[in-house]
N, C-alpha and C positions, 0 to 999 in steps of 0.2 A: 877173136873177132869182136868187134863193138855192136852195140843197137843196130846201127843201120846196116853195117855187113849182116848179119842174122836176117833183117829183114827182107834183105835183096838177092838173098842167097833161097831163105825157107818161102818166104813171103808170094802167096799168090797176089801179084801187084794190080790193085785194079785202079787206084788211085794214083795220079804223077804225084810226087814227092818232093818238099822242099827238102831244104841241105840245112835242118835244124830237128835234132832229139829233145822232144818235152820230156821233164823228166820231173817234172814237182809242177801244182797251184797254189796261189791261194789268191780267192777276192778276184779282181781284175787282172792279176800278173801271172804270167808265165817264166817256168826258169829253165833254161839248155843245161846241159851236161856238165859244160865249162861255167856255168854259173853266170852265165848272161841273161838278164831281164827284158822279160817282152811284154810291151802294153797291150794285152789281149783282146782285137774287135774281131773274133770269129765265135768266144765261147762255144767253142766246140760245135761250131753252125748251128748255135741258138740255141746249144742244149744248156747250159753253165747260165740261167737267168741270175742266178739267186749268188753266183759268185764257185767258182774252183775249191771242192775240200769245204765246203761249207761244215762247218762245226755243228749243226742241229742236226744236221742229215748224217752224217758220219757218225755222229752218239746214237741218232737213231737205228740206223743201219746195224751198231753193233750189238746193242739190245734186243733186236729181232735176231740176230742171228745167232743169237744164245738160245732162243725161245724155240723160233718155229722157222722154217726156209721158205720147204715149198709144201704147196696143199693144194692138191688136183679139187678144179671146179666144180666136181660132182660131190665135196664134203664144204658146207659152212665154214667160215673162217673169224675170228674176231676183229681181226689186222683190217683185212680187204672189207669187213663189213663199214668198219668205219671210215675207211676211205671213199665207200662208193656215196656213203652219206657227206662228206665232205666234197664231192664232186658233184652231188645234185643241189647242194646251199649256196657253189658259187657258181654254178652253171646260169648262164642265159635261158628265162622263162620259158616251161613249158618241156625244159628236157632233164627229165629226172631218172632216165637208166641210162648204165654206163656197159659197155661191153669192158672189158680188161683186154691187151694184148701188151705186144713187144717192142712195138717201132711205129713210126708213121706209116709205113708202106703196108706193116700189116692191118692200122687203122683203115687205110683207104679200101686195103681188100674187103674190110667187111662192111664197109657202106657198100660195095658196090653188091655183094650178097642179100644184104639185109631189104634193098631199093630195090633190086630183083625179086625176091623172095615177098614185098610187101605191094607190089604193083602189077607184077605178073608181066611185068617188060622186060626187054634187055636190052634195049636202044642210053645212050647218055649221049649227053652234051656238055662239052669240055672247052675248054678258052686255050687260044693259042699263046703263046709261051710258059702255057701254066704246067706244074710237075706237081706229082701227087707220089712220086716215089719209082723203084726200079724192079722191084717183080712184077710178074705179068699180068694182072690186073689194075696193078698201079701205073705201071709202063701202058697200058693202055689207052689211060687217061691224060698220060703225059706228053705233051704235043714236042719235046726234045727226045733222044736217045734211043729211036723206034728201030731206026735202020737194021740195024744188024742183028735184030732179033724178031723180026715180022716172020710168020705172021703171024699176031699177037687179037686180041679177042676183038669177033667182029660187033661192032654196032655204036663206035664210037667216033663221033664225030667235033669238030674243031670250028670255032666261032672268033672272031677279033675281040680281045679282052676291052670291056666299055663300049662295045657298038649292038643298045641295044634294039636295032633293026633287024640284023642278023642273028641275036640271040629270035626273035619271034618267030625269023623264019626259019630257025634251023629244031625249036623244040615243038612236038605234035604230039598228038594224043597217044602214039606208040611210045613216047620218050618214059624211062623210067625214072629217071632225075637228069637236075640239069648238078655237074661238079665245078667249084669254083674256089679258087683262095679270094680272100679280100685286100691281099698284098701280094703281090706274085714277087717272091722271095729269088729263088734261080733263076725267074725271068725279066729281071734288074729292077727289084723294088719296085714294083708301079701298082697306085692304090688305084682302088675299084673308086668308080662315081658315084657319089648316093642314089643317083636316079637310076642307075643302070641297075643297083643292086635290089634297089624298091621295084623295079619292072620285073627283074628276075625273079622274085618272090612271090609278084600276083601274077607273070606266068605260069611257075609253076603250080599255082592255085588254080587258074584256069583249067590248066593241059591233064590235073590231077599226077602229074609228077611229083618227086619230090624233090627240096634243097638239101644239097651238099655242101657243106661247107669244111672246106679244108684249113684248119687251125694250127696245124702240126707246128709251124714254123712263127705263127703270129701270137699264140697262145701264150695263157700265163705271163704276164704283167707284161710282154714284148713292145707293144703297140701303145701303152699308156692307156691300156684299160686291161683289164682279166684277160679278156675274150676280145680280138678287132671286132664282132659282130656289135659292141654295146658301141660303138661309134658311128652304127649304119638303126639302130634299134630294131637289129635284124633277128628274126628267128628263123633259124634252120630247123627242114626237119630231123639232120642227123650232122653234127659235128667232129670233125677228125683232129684228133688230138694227141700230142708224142714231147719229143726234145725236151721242152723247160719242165715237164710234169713231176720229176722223181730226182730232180738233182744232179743230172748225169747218169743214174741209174735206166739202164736201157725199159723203159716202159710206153705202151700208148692206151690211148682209149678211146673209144667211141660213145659221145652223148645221144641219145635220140628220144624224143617222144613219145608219145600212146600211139601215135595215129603209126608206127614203122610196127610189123610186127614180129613177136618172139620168134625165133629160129632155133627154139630147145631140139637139141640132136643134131642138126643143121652145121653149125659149126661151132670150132673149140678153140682152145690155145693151151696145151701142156703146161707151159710157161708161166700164163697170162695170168695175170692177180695174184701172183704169189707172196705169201705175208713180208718176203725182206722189200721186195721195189712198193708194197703198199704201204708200208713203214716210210720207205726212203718220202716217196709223193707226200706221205699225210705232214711230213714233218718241212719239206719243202714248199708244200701252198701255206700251212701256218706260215712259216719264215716271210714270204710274199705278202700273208695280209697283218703279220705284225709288224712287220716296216715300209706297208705302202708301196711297194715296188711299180706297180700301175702308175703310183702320183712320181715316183723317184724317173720311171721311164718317160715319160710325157714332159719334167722339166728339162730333164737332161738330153733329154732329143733335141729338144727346142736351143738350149743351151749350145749342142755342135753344130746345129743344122744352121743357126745363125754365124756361128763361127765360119764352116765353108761357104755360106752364101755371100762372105765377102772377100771368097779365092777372085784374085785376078788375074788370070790364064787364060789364055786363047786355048788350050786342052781339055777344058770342063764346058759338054753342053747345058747337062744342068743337073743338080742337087734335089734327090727325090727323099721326102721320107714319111715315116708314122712312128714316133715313138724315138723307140732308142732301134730302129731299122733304117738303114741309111743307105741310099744309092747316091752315088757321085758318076753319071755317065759322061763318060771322055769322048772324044771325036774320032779316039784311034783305039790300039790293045789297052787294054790296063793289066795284061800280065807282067808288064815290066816294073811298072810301079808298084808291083807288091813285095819284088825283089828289094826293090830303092827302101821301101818303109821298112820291110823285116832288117834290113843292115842299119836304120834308125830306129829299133828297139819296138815297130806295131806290129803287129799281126792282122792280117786280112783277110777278106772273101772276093774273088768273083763273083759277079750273078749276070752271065752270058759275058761276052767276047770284049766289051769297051766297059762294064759298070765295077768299080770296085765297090764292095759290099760291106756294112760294117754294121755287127752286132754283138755289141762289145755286153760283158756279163752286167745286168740292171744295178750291180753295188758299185760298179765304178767311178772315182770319184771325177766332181770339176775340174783338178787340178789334170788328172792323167786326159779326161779329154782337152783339156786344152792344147795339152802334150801332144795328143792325136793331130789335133788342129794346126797344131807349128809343123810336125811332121810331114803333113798332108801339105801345109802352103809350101815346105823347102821343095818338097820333089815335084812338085805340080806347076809350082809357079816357075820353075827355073826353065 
């Protein structure tokens, strides 16, 4: 049997499947089985920032894994020490500890712990179409994907993302945070207001809640900054952080301030901060700020975002973006076009039912988006 038989056969399928085996990266490109190239805009849904097989991370990665693996939280480590100091240098003001974990989902679970445990609430306030992940704390918070697994934690409620009227009357003095992305990534690219997000901030100042901010997918040079919050001069009180952080390496973290308080005993991560993914991270954010990837993402966004903004298709309502984050919302599916692009060498995202999504790795060059852009005008304008 080949890849895909083995996976179809052993494979607990939770994911639908395209009819293509990755089998190598490097940089922006993806290569099949058969040795066909694919111009990459999903980087591994925005974890591949810094590019596929990156050579610093890889050296790094195999240096630490001569050294040291893993090293349970309750013993000092040198690795993780200096990453957490390298995550409070490029952190947005005022948040200088980091929790360590796994994944975004596990990030959002422990905002939701940490908001709980620092305000003595358990009330949140969460934006409709926004997703913060799939175990049940994160699914909580995620206004998609509830159905089939309710009933899921009480005291979470749903507001229209940018309507901040309904954000005032939905957070009170019971709310323990309000959670929000500043790009709603699965829920078709759409960036926050500045005013809605400046309201949200001296609400929660107000209500003595706190901000959530969910980074997982915007973080790390995405957006054409570090952090989307430095485009709002936003401080949260506790930021959720994953995907671009370690290279590919399955890692997240969480930023917070003084004012969120320790939860020593409270909660752990076996996993979490172990010296190989704090190796892989420390040598991937260098990579990020020795070649600007922030300035590389905010050219090159601008770069395709004017490319599509001169699709002419009755198909395309309109071209959303921040960075090198791209939504292109159609008027009908855009499942089909992702079929059309993959038989023309792109690789794509969904993000809900009509937006095709694209977050292609931040080393990719002008020449391959433009490639993207030809692609994009054959199957959309025909």
């Amino acid at each position: 049997m080949n890849a895909r038989e083995f996976e179809q056969t052993y494979g607990f399928e939770v994911f639908p499947k395209r009819d293509v085996t990755v089998v190598r990266g490097e940089g922006a490109t993806l290569w099949d089985e058969y040795g066909k190239s694919y111009i990459d805009c999903t980087a591994g849904v925005g974890v591949a920032n810094i590019g596929h097989a990156n050579p610093q991370v890889a050296a790094a990665i195999a240096t630490q894994s001569r050294k040291l693996i893993t090293c349970p939280g309750v013993f000092y480590n040198d690795t993780r020490a200096r990453l957490l100091e390298k995550l409070a240098s490029v952190a947005p003001p005022g948040l200088q500890r980091a929790f360590l974990c796994n994944s975004g989902s596990e990030s959002v679970e422990a905002a939701i712990k940490f908001a709980r445990h620092t305000t003595g609430r358990s009330n949140f306030v969460c934006a409709m179409r926004g997703f913060h992940g799939r175990t049940l704390g994160a699914l909580s918070a995620t206004h998609k994907y509830r159905a089939e697994f309710e009933p899921l934690l009480d005291g979470f409620s749903f507001v229209p993302f940018n309507n901040g009227d309904k954000l005032v009357d939905a957070v009170s003095n019971d709310t323990a945070a309000v959670i929000l992305e500043l790009v709603q990534g699965e829920g078709g690219v759409r960036v926050a207001d500045e005013e809605y997000v400046t309201a949200a901030r001296q609400l929660c100042d107000r209500r003595g809640a706190l901000l959530i901010v969910d980074e997982v997918q915007t973080g790390f040079c995405r957006t054409g900054r570090m952090f989307a919050c430095e485009h709002f001069e936003l401080q949260p009180d506790i930021l959720c952080l994953a995907k671009g952080i370690a290279g590919g390496i399955p890692m997240g973290a969480v930023l917070c301030g003084e004012a969120v308080a320790a939860a020593v005993g409270m909660h752990g991560s076996t996993f979490g901060g172990n010296p190989l993914a704090c190796a892989a991270a420390l040598a991937a954010i260098d990579y990020m700020l020795e070649n600007d990837l922030a300035a590389q993402a905010a050219h090159k966004g601008e770069h395709l975002a004017n490319r599509l903004q001169q699709l002419r298709s009755d198909k395309v309502r309109e071209v959303r973006h921040l960075g090198l984050m791209i939504g292109i919302e159609l008027k009908g599916k855009a499942q089909p076009y992702l079929t059309d692009l993959m038989e023309r060498g792109v690789l794509a995202l969904l993000a809900g039912s009509t937006v095709i999504r694209l977050l292609p790795p931040l080393v990719i060059s002008l020449e391959q988006l433009d490639a993207v852009a030809d692609a994009l005008v054959d199957v959309l304008g025909r």
